[in-house]
N, C-alpha and C positions, 0 to 999 in steps of 0.2 A: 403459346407461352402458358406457362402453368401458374391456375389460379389459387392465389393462396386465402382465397376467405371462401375456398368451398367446405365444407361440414364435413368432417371423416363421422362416422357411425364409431360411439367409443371414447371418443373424442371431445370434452368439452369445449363448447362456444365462447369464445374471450369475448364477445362485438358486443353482448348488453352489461359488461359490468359499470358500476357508475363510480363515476372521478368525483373528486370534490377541490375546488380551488385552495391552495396549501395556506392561503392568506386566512381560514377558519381552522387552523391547528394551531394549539401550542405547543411553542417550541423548549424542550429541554437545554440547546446550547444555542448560543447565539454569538455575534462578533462581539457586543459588549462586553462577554465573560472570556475570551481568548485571555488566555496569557500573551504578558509583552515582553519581549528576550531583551536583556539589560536594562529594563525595570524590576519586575518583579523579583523579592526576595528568592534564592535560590534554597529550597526544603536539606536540611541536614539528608544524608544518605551516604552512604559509601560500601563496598567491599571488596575484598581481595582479588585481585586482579584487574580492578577497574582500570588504576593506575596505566597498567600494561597496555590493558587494551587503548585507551588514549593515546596514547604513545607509537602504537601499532597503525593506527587511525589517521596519524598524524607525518609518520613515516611513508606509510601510501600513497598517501596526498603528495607529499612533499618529491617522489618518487615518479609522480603521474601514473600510480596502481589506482586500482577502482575501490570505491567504499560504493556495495549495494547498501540500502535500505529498505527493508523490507515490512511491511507494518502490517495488523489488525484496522481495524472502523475506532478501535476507543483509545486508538493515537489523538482521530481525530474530535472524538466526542467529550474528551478532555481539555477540548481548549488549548491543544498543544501544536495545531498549525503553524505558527509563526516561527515556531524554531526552526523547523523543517526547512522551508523557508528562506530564513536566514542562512543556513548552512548551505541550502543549495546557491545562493546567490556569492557567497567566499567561496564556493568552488570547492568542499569539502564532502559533499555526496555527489556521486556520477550516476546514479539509477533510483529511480524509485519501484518500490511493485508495492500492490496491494490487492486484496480481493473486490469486492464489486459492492459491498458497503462504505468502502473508504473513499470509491468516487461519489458515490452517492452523497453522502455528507458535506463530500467534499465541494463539490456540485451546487448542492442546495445553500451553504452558507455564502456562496459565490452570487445566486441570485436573489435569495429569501432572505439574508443575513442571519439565520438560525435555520437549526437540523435537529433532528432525533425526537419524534413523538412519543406519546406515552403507549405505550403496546398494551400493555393489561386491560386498560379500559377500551381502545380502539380494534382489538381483534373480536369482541364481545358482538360488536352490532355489522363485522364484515369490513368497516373503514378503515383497517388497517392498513395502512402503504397505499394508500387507492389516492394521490395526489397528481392531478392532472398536468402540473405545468412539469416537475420533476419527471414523472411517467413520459410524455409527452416530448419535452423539447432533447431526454435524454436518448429517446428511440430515435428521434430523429436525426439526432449530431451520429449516433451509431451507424442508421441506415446508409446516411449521407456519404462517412466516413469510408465504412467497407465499400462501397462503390467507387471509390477512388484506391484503393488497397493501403488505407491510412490503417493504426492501429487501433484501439479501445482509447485511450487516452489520451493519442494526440486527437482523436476525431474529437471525443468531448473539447479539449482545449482551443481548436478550429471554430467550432461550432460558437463557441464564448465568445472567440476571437471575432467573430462575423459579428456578432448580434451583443457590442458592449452595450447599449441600450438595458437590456434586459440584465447585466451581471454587473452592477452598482459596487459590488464585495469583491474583484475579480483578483485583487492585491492582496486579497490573505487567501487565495484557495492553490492550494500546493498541484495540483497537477498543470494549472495555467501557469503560476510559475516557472517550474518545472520547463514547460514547452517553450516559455519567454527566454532560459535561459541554456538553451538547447541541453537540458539532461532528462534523459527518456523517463516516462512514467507511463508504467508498464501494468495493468488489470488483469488478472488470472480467474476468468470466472467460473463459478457453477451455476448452471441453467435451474433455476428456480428458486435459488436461494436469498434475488433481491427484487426489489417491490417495483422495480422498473420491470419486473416481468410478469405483474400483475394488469398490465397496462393493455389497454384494448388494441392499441397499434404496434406492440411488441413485435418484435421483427428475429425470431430464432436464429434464422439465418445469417442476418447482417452481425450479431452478436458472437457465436460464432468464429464466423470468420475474421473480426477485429481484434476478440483477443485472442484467435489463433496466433494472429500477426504480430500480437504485443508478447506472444511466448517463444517466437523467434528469435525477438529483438532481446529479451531477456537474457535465453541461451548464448546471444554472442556476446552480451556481457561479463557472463558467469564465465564464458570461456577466455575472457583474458582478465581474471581476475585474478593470477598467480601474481602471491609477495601482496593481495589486497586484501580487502575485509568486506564480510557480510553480516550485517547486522538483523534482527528478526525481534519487532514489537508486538509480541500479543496476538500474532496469528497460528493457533495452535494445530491448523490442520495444513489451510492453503499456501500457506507459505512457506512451512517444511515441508509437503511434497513435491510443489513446485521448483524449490531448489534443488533438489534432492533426484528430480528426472533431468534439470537442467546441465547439472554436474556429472550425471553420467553421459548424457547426449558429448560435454565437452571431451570429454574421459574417453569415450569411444572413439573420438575425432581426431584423437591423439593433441589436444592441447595441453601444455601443463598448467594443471589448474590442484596440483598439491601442495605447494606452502600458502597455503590460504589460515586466515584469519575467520574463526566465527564467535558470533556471541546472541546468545538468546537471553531477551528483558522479560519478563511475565511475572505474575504474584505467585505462582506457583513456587512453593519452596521445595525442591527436588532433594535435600540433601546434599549426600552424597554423589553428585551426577556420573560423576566420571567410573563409579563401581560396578562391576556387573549384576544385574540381576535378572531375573528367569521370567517367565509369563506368572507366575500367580502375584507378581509386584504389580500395581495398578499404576505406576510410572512407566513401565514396561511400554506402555503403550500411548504414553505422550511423546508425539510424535517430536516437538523439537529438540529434546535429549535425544535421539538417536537419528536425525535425519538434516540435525544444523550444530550440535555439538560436538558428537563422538565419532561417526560415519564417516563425514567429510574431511575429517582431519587424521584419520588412522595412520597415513603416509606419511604426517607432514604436517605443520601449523600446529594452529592449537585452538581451543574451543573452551568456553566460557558460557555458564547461565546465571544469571544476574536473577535475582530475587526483588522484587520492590516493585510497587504504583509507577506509572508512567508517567504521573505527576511529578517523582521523586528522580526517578533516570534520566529521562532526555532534559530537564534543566541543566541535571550537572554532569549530561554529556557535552551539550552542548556550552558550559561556561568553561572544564577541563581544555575541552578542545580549540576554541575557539583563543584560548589564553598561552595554549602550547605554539597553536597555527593558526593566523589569523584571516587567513584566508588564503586561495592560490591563486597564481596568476593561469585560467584555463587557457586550452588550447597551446599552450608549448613544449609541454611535459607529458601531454596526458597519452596512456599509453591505451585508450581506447581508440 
């Protein structure tokens, strides 16, 4: 059997870097500052098409079509968990995906009850991401995980589920949820881009292969998501490519996955989204204008970019929506 802490030549050593207990960080978000859905004031915001899109959202639903939601890390480092949440528990989102900071957060305010360190100061002296219990119990729910051919996010959500001891927060962390109320949350990673891979028992492998699994389970979502919506918060690279290999995988497989619904939330103000324009436009190459707005919808449906704070949007996505459909009754309509 091949050993995996032999030294390649070339190769740096992970085995002496040193961890620091996360209970000597301070934390930027915590549970105390979450927003709470039907308390807190909802922030003025609105524009064209929102309406529609609500409507279209709420149609789906009502139709047992899929609403994915697709999100960035500062869904979560906003304080904006709970709407999620809440929408998943009415039976109003059928998928989650995110990239591999939005477990992590997600993760850590589930056992630490705060996330998101100060980076400027902590990359300075190397202690950046170097936290041993998050490092640690998160390689491990993965190792565990892929050994049973579980995905990236139900393993973490397994792993909580084993050891509620350790996860005091486990009622506001959106991927447990999520798993509590059987709608898949889905992890799309890249190998080195999160501080669990900084981690001395880091497991390439097991990672890997868990959200290969959860890009499976993805793909068969995308693919019966014809007459559904995909929605896309602030993930400006992984989550328009992600969908965007998804939808052709379905597309090749001959599912119809053309009267689809999308909409993209971000601060970026694109203008004019829907116009053409050439390579020397530096929009040209944001990827969610072309790979979750315009592309997917060429045949069919219709696509939307939304302008505004994530503070501003998913409030009054979720009061629009919630006030048109108040929730579904899952499991009798749904066409997943």
């Amino acid at each position: 059997m091949e050993d995996k802490n032999v030294k390649i030549p070339g190769q740096l050593d992970f085995s002496n870097i040193k961890t620091y207990p996360v209970s000597q960080r301070k934390n930027l978000v915590t549970i105390d500052n979450m927003a709470v859905p039907d308390r807190d004031p909802i922030p003025d915001w609105d524009q064209e098409g929102f309406d529609e899109l609500i409507g279209r959202m709420a149609e789906a639903r009502q139709n047992g079509r899929a609403v994915i939601w697709s999100m960035g890390a500062h869904v979560i480092k906003n304080g904006l968990s709970r709407y999620i949440i809440e929408l998943i528990k009415r039976g109003l989102i059928t998928h989650i995906s995110g990239n591999g900071a939005c477990s992590i957060h997600d993760f850590e305010l589930a056992f630490n009850g705060g996330t998101s360190e100060d980076v400027p100061t902590a990359i300075e002296d190397g202690s950046f991401g170097m936290w041993e219990e998050t490092g640690r119990w998160m390689n491990e729910a993965i190792r565990q995980g892929a050994a049973k051919s579980l995905g990236y996010g139900e393993s973490l959500a397994v792993y909580i589920d084993k050891h509620p001891e350790r996860f005091p927060y486990k009622e506001d962390c959106i991927l447990y949820q999520a798993y509590k109320n059987d709608v898949p949350a889905t992890y799309h990673i890249a190998l080195g881009t999160d501080i669990i891979h900084q981690h001395p028992i880091v497991d390439f492998e097991a990672i890997g292969k868990a959200s290969g699994i959860d890009f499976h389970k993805y793909c068969y979502s995308v693919s019966r998501m014809d007459e559904g919506v995909f929605l896309n918060f602030g993930s400006a690279v992984i989550g328009a490519e992600v969908f965007l290999k998804a939808l052709s995988i379905a597309r090749n497989l001959g599912y119809p996955t053309y009267h689809i619904t999308t909409a993209n939330f971000d601060i970026i103000d694109l203008g004019d989204y829907q116009a053409k324009i050439g390579y020397d436009d530096p929009h040209y190459y944001y990827r969610p204008r072309k790979n979750i707005v315009n592309r997917p919808t060429s045949m069919g449906g219709k696509g939307w970019h939304f302008c505004g704070d994530h503070k501003q949007t998913i409030p009054n996505l979720y009061k629009r929506l919630t006030e048109k459909l108040p929730e579904v009754e899952r499991g009798v309509k749904d066409y997943l």
